[in-house]
N, C-alpha and C positions, 0 to 999 in steps of 0.2 A: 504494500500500500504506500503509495506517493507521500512523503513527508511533509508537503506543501499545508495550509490551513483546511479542515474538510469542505469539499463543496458543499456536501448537505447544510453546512450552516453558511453559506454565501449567500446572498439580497441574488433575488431574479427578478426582472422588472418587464409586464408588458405592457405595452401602450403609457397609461398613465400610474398602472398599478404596481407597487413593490413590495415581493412577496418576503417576507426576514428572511425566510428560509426556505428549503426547496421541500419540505416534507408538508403532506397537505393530509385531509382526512377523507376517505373517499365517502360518497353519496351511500347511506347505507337504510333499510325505510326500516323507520320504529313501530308501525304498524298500529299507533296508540293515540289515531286521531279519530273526533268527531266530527264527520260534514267538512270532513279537511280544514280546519281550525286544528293551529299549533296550538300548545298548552305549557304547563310549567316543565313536563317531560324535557319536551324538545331545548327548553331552554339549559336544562340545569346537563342533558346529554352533550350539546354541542357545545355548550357555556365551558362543561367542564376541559374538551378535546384545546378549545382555546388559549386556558388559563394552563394548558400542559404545555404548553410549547409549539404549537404547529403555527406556519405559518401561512395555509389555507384551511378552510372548515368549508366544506360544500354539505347545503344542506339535501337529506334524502330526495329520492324522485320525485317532487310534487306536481301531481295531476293538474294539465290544463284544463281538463273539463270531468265532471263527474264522473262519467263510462269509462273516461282514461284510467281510473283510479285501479291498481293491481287487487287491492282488497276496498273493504268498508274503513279499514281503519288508517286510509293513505292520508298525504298530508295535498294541500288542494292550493290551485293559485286561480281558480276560476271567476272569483269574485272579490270585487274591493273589502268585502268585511275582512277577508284573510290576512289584509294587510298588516291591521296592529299587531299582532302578537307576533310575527313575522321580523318586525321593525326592532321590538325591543329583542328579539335575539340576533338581528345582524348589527346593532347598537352594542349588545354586551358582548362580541365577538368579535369587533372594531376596538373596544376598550382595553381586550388583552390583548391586543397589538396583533390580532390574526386577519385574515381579508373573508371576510364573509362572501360567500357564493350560494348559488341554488340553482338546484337542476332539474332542468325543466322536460316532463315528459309524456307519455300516454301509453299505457299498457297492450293494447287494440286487444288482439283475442287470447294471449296471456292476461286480461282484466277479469275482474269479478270470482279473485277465489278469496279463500277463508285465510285468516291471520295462519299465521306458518304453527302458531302453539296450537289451534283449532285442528291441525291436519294437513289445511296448504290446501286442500282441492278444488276445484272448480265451484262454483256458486252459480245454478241454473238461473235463467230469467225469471222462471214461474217462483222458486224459494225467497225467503224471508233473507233480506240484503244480497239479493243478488239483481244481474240485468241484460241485458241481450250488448253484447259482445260486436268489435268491428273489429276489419283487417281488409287488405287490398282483394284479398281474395275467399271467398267461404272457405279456406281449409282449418279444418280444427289442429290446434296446438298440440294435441297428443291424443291415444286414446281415452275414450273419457271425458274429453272437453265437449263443450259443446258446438256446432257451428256457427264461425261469426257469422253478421253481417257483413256484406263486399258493399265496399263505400264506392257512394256514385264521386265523380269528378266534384259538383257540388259540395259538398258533404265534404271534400278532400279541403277543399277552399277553407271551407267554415272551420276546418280543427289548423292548418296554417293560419288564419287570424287570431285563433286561439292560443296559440302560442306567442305571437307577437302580443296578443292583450297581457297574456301571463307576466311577458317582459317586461312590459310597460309597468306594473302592478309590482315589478320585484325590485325595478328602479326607484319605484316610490318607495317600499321598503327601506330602502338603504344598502343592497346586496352590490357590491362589486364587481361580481361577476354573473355571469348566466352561463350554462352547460346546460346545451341542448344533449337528450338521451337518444340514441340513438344505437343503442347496443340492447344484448342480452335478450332477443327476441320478443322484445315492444314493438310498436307500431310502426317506426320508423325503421326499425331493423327489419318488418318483415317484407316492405317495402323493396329494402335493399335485396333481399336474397331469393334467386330465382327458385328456391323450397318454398317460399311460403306464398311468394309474389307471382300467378299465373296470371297478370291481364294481357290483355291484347290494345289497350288504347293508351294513350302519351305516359302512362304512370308504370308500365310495364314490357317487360320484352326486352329490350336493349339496356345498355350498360347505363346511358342518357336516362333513358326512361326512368330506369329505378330506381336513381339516385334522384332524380327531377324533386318528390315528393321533400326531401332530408334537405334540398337547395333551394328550391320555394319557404321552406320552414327559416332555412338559416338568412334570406332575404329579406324577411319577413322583420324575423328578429331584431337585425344589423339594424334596418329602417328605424327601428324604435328605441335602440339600445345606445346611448352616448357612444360616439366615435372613439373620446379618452376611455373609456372600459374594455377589457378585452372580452372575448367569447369562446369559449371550449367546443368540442362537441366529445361525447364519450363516442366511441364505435366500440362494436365487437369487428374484430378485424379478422376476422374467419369464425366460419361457421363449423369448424373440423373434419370436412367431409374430403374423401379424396377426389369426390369429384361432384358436379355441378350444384354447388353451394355458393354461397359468399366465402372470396379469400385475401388474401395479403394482397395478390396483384391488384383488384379491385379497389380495394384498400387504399394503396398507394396513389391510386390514381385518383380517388374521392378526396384523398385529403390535400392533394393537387388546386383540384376544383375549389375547394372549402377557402382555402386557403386567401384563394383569387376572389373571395368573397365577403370576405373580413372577417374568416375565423384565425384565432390565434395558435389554437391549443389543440390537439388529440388527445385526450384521455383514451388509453388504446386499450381495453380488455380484449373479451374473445368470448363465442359461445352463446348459449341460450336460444337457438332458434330451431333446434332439433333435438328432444328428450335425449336420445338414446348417443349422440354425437363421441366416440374414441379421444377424451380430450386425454394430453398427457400432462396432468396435475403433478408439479412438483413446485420444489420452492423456485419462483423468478419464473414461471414456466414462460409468462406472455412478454415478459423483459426483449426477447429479439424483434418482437414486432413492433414494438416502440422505438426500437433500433431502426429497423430497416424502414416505418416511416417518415420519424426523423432526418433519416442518411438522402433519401431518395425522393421526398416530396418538398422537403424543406423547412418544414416546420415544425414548431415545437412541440414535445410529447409529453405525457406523463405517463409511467410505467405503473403498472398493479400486479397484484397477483400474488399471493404468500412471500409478501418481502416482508421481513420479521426481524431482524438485526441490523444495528449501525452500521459495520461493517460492509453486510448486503446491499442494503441503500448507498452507501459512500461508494461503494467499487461499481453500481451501476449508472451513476454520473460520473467518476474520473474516466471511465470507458468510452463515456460520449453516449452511451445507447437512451438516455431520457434527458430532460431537462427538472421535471420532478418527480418524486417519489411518492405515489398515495399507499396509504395504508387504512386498511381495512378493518378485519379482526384483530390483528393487532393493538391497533386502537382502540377495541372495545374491552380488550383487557387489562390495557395499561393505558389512559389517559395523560401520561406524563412519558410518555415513551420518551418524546424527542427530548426532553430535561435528561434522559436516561443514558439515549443515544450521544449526546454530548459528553457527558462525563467518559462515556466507552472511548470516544472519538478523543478525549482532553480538551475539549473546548469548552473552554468557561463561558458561560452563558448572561447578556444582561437580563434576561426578561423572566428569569424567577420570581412569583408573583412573591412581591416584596412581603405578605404573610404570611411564609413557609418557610424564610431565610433564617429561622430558628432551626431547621431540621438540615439544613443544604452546609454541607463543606465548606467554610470561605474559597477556600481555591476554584471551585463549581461554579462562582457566582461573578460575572462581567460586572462594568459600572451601568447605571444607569437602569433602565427598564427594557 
């Protein structure tokens, strides 16, 4: 390992925004909203990831319009009421020096199942909190699902303005960033992958076509979103099939596109759009695809996927293969990771919340905040 100071704790800055640090918390859904109304959960979860050290907090998937919502208990950006409680968590997320984000999305025919502790299954239209399902084409998500709806062109219009309203609505919040979803076999993912995506009219069929849906969205957004802000989009950057799926070359060549359209960022996961998909899970498994979009499209990435150690994180930025590092469960077990991963790393840190410097090392702790 480089002797140099660690990247992980180097300023990254896009557009207007400067992140402390390159480690971020990824979009993860707490499943413990009403009517999509955040609540004291949302705050004291993400409140805590901030007061730990990160210096991005992107908040869970939140549903642009009700039917988008993965379950009953998603978080929602479809109406101005959402905004308050919204506001005082990208306010107390702002206050421990982190950049408050939200990530904006719609479930289509993966929508309408049960909280993951209930079972996780499907929620029929006809049952109590459930409701009739969309996607570009009627094919159901797995056995067992139910049949979405196939959105008319119209219909396709109406949930793109739905996302720009989202935007606009998350601007008002006070959120710094917006991350469009477009991964893990949602709407937009199924869009992209000719598995789930059979039309035959401008939203289907060719490379252009498929992607149309995910660049209309991202157009949409830009229009509404400050120029000085930057904009993400998550992908899943293969679908894991060996063959006629969504994959990396696709991939490359969207985030091409994205790019030429005022996205800043890939969040590059992988998967979700085929139950049964051969994925090879290991630690850092999706880290070369952040690489190879990075390297070949030119813009910047963030890497996910069982990165678990400072170490890990630090040698997948001195490589060049990401720009940041999200972490996921990780963060849900240690809220102070990056306080953690510093001390691993020897770098003293300013921004230990000056209420805890009873417990912290003098050597651990930088000036300032």
């Amino acid at each position: 390992m480089p002797s140099q100071e660690p990247l992980l704790f180097s300023p990254f800055t896009l557009r207007s925004v400067t992140f402390r640090n390159r480690i971020g918390m990824s979009p993860m859904c707490q499943y413990s909203s009403v009517d999509g109304f955040a609540n004291d959960w949302h705050l004291v979860h993400l409140g805590s990831r901030a007061a730990g050290g990160a210096g991005l907090i992107i908040v869970e998937a939140t549903a642009v319009e009700p039917r988008g919502r993965i379950s009953p208990g998603d978080l929602g950006l479809w109406d101005d009421r959402h905004v308050e409680k919204l506001s005082a968590i990208a306010r107390f997320i702002s206050e421990q020096g982190a950049v408050p984000a939200i990530q904006l999305g719609h479930a289509g025919r993966k929508a309408s199942t049960q909280r993951p502790w209930d079972g996780g299954g499907p929620i029929f239209p006809h049952e109590p909190e459930g409701w009739q399902t969309v996607a570009p084409s009627p094919v159901p998500f797995a056995e067992g699902y139910p049949e979405p709806h196939e959105l008319t062109a119209a219909e396709i219009q109406e949930i793109v303005q739905a996302f720009a309203a989202a935007a606009r609505r998350a601007k008002e919040a006070g959120f710094k960033v917006v991350e469009v979803h477009a991964a893990h076999g949602y709407l937009v993912h199924e869009f992209l992958s000719p598995v789930s995506n059979r039309r035959s009219d401008r939203y289907g069929g060719s490379f252009e076509n498929r992607i149309r849906f995910l660049v209309e969205i991202v157009e949409a957004v830009r229009g509404v979103w400050p120029d000085d802000l930057p904009l993400f989009v998550r992908i899943s950057a293969t679908d894991w099939l060996p063959e006629g799926g969504w994959d990396v070359d696709q991939s490359v060549e969207l985030a091409k596109v994205l790019k030429a359209r005022g996205v800043d960022l890939i969040d590059t996961s992988s998967g979700g759009n085929v139950p049964d998909a051969p994925i090879p899970v290991g630690p850092g498994y999706q880290v070369p695809l952040a690489e190879r979009i990075r390297r070949e499209a030119g813009i910047a990435t963030a890497a996910v996927g069982l990165i678990t150690s400072a170490h890990q994180a630090e040698e997948i930025l001195q490589r060049g293969q990401a720009d940041m590092v999200l972490l996921g469960r990780e963060l849900l077990r240690d809220p102070y990771w990056p306080l953690r991963a510093a001390q691993a790393l020897g770098t003293p840190l300013p921004y230990w919340p000056v209420q805890y410097h009873r417990a912290v090392p003098k050597d651990t702790v930088g000036q300032g905040r």
